[in-house]
Every structure is written in C-alpha cells, then in structure tokens.
C-alpha distance (Angstrom), angle and dihedral (degrees) to the residues before:
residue distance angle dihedral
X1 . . .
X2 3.73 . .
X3 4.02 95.4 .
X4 3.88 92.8 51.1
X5 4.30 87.7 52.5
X6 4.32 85.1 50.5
X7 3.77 82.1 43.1
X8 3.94 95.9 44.2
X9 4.22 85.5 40.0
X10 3.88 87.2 43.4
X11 3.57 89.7 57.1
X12 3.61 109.0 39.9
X13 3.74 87.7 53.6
X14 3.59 89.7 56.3
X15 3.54 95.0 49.5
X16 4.24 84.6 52.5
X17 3.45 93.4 54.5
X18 3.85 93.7 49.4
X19 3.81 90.1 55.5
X20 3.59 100.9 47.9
X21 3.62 91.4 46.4
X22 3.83 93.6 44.8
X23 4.24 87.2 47.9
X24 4.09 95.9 47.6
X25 3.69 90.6 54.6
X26 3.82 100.9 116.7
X27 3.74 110.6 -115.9
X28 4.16 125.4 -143.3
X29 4.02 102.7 -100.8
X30 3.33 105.0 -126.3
X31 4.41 116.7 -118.6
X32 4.05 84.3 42.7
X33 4.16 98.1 132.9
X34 3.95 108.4 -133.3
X35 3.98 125.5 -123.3
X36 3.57 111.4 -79.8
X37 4.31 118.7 -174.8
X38 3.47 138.9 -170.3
X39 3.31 112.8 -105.0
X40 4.20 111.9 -179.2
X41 3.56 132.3 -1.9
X42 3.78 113.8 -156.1
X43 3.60 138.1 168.5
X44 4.17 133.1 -148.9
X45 3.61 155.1 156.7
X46 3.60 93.6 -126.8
X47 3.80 146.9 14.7
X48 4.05 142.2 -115.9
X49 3.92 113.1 -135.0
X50 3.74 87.3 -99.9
X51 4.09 104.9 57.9
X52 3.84 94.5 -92.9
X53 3.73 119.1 121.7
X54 3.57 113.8 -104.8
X55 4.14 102.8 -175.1
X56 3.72 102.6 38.8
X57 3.97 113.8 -158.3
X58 3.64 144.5 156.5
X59 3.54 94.3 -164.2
X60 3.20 127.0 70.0
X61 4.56 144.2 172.9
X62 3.44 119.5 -129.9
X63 3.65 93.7 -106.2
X64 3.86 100.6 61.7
X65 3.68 135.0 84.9
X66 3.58 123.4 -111.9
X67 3.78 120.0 -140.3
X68 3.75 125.8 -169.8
X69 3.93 114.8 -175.1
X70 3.87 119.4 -161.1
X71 3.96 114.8 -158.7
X72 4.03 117.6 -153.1
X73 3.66 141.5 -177.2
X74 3.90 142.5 179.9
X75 3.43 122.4 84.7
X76 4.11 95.4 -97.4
X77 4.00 128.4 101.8
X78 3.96 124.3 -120.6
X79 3.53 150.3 150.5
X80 3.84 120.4 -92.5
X81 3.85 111.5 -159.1
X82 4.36 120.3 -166.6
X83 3.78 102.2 -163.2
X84 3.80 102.5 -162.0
X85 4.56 110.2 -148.9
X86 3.56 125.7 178.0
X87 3.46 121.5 -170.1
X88 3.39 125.5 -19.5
X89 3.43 94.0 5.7
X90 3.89 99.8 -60.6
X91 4.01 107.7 165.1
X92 3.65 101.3 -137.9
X93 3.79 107.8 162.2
X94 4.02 132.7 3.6
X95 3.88 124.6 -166.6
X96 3.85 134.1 -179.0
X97 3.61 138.5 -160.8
X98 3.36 131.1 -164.5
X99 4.08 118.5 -129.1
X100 3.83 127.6 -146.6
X101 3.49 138.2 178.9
X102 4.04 89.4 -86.5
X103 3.30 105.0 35.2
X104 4.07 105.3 85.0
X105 4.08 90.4 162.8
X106 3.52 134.3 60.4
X107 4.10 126.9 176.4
X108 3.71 127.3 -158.8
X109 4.09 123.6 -170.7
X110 3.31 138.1 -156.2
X111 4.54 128.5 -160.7
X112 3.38 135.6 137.6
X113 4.08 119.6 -144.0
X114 3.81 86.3 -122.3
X115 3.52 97.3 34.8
X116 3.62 139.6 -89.5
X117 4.03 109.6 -59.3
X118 3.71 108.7 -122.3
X119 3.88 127.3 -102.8
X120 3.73 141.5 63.3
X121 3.98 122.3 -17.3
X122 3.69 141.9 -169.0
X123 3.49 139.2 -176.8
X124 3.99 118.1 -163.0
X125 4.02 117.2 -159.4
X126 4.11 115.8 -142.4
X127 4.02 118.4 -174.6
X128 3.96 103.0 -164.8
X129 3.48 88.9 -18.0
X130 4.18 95.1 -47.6
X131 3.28 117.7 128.5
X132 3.56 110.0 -115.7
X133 3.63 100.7 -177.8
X134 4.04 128.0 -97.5
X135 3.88 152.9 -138.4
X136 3.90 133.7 -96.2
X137 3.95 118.3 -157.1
X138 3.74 137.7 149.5
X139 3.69 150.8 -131.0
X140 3.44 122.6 -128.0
C-alpha cells in the first residue's frame, strides 16, 4: 500500500512539474512585427509581369526609364526607401514603399520629362531606415 502512495505522490509531482514548466514558457506577444530582409537589389530598363526586371542594364540614354526592384522576405512589415544621387552625391529624388506580409517586391523608378541629364548615378536602398546597400549606373 505504501509503494503505490510514493508511486501515486511520485506521479502527481511529475505531472506538477510538467505544468509549471509548460505555463512559464514565454509566449510571442502578439502586435510584435516579424524580421523582414532584403533579399536582391536589381536594376532595369524594363519589367516582367511580376515586379522582376526583365532588361537588366547599367547604362542607360536620357530618354529611358530606370527601374530598380527590391526583393523581401520574412513575415514582418516595413518601409523600403530608393534614395535617387547623381553626381557627387546630389539627392535628386526619394521614394518609399510600404511592405506587408504579402508583398515580397517593391519597384522604384526614375525619368525626367526632358530626359535624364547625363553623368554618373546611384541609387541607395534603406529598409526602416537601414541601409541595405544600392546601385551605380550611368547616362550616356
């Protein structure tokens, strides 16, 4: 009788321990935004029906359209920022998108009404305000 009431004792305190452990497990709070990370950076003439560049260049006339594409992924939200230079580090344009859950791609573009003046370029990539990294290209 007395080892079944250790056993019964034995058990039960087992059981305790399980439940405590399992309820001081810290739990994700709920509202915390996830990681999200640039993936790819790239840089075009044109685009693919799903936000990818199709005619990839680093040159470029006056006339065209530059296109930078910025892949993502993670389940979080964000801000993507294109900050546009030319030259010696002349701001010239600055766009944002904002990222949710589903979108994994953002694109950015850059004209000019009377064309692109000619000379060195750069575009620098920001993820909430990170620097992500960028693109150099010229106008010829």
């Amino acid at each position: 009788m007395r080892t079944h009431a250790i056993r019964g004792l034995a058990l039960l305190s087992l059981c305790a321990a399980i439940g405590v452990s399992t309820a001081c497990r810290p739990k994700p709070a709920r509202g915390n935004a996830a990681v999200v990370a640039v993936t790819d950076i790239d840089l075009g003439r044109s685009l693919k029906s799903d936000r990818t560049i199709d005619d990839h260049a680093s040159n470029f006339r006056p006339s065209d359209i530059v296109y930078v594409t910025v892949g993502t992924k993670g389940e979080g939200t964000g801000t993507v920022k294109a900050r546009w230079i030319y030259g010696d580090n002349r701001e010239i344009a600055t766009q944002t998108r904002d990222i949710g859950p589903d979108d994994r791609r953002v694109t950015f573009q850059l004209s000019q009404p009377n064309g692109l003046a000619k000379g060195d370029y750069k575009v620098e990539i920001s993820l909430n305000d990170v620097s992500q990294g960028g693109k150099s290209f010229s106008v010829d």
